[in-house]
N, C-alpha and C positions, 0 to 999 in steps of 0.2 A: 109393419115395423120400419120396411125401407122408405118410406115415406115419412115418416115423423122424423127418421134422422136428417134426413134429408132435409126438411124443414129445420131444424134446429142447425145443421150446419147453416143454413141461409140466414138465419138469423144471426146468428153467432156472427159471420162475415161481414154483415151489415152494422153490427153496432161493430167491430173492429174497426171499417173502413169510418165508420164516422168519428168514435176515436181518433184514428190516425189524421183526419183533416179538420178535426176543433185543437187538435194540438199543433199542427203545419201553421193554421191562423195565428194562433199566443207564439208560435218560433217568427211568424213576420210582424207581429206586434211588439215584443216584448223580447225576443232571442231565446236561444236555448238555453242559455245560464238558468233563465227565469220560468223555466218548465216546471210545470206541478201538477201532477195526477189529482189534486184536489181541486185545482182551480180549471182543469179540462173536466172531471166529472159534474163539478158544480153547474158548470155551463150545459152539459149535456142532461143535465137533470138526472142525475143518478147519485148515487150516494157512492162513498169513494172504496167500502167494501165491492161491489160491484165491478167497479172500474178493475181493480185487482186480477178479477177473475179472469181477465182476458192480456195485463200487462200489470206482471207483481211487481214492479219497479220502475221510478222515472226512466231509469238504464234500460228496461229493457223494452219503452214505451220509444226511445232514443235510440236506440239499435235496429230497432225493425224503421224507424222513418229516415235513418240514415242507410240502411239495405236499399227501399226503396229507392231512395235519390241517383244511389249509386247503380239499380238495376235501371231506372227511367235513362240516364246519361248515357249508360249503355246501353241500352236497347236503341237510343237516339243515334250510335254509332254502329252499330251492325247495321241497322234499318237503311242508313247514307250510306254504307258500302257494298249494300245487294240492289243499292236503284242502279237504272243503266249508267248514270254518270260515274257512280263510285266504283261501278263492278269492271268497267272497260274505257279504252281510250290512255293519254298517256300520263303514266303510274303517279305521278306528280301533281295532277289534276285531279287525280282519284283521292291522296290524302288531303285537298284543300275541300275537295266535298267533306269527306267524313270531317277535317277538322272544324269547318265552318258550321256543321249540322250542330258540333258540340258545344261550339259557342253558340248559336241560335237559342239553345235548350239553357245555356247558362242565365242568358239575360232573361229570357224569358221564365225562371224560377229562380231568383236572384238566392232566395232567404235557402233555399234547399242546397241550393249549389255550396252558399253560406257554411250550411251544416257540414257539407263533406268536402270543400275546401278551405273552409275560413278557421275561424281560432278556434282549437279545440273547446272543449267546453269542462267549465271545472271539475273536476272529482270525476269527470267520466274517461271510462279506459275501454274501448273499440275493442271487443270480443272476436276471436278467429272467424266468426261467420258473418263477418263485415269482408274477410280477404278478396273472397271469390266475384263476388258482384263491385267491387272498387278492384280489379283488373280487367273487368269487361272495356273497356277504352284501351286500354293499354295492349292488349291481345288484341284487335282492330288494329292498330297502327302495325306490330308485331307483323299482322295475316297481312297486311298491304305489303311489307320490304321485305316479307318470305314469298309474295306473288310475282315483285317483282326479280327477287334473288333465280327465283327456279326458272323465269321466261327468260326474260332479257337481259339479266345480270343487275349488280349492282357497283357502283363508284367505289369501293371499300373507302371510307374515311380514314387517314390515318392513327395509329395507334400509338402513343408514348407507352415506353418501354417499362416505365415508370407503372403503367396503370393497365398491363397486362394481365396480373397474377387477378386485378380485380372481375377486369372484362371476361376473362375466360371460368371465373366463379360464375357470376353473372348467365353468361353463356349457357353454360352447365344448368342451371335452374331454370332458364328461360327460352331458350331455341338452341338446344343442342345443333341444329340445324343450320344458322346460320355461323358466319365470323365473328368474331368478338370484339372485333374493331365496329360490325355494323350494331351489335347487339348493343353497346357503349352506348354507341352514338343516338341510338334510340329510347334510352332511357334518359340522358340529354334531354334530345327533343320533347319528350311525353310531358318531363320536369317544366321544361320552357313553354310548349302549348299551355299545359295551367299557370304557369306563371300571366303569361300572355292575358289570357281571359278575366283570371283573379285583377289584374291591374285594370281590366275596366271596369269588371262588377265591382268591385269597391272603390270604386273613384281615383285611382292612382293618375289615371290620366286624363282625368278633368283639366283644360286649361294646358294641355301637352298634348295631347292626339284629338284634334278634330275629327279628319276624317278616318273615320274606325275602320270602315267595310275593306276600303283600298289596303288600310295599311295592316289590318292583319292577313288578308290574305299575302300580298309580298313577304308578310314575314312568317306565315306558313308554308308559303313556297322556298323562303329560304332555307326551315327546319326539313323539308321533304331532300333538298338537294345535298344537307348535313345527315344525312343520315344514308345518301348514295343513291337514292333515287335519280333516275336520269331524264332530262327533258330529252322531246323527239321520240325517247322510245312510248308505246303503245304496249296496252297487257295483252300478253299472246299472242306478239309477232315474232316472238325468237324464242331457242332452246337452247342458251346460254349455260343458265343455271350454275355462274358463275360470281366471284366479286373481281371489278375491274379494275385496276390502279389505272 
């Protein structure tokens, strides 16, 4: 008996997955707007009761390939901050690995990235179990200025007085752990790393940034040193476990 499910789950898996990559082809064909469970079954050879059985709605055919995108991106960034570059040496060099692995992953899946950074898509509304895997990058950055926070300290960035009540909300949700002036400052940054990226994947700086490599990394080292990251120091050579002014 344990065997035939067991088949049947493998089957099952199999036409999902190919599901999921005749519809990733029509989102770089056509976009998402123009997703149609009729026109992925059609192509799959199946009739469109069938397709159902596995995703009873384009929404939910678009939710699970927007999870996806969102676990691959992140997995792209845990994966750069457990190699030896991202995991040691100094903390500043560590977030231009992981931020560089994350553009790597963007250019290289333009139309996915598309999906879960580019224009929403009409009449669709991003369900709670999209939250968890679109904070996976975000939690990366987070675990690099709490590695640095607890070894060697961190630069605290300044705080307008103004934008206190927000950052220690923030804080509260987010790293009770660290300061709020750093917490800010790294949702800033996170904001600015996709902005960054989104302005090459869709052509914003065609004909304004030539060369790419150089300049976003300097301007990933700039977002590392905004957020209190320190050059010179190294992960694991001090027990600070401070923020520095």
């Amino acid at each position: 008996m344990s065997t035939i499910r067991g088949a049947r789950e493998r089957a099952r898996s199999e036409v999902t997955a190919a599901i999921k990559d005749e519809a990733r082809r029509q989102l770089a064909a056509d976009g998402a707007a123009k997703l149609s469970l009729r026109a992925v079954a059609r192509e799959l050879g199946m009739v469109s009761s069938a397709l159902y059985r596995y995703f009873p709605s384009r929404d939910d055919l678009l939710t699970a390939l927007i999870v996806d995108a969102y676990d691959a991106v992140g997995a792209t960034a845990e994966a750069a901050r457990a190699t030896p570059r991202g995991s040691s040496g100094p903390h500043p060099a560590r977030w231009t690995v992981v931020t560089c692995a994350v553009r790597d992953w963007a250019l290289a899946h333009p139309h996915e990235y598309g999906l879960i950074y580019g224009s929403p898509v009409p009449g669709y509304t991003a369900p709670q179990d999209t939250v968890g895997p679109a904070s996976r990058v975000g939690l990366v950055l987070l675990g690099l200025a709490r590695d640095a926070y607890l070894t060697d300290g961190l630069a605290a960035p300044p705080l307008a007085p103004e934008l206190r009540p927000e950052a220690e909300r923030m804080t509260a949700d987010l790293a009770p752990d660290l300061p709020p002036a750093v917490v800010a400052a790294l949702v800033a940054a996170w904001a600015q790393l996709f902005g960054l990226i989104s302005f090459e994947v869709f052509g914003q700086f065609t004909r304004v940034v030539e060369e790419r490599d150089p300049f976003f990394r300097r301007a990933s080292r700039e977002l590392a040193r905004s957020v209190g990251l320190l050059e010179g120091r190294t992960a694991g050579t001090g027990s600070t476990g401070r923020a520095m002014s």
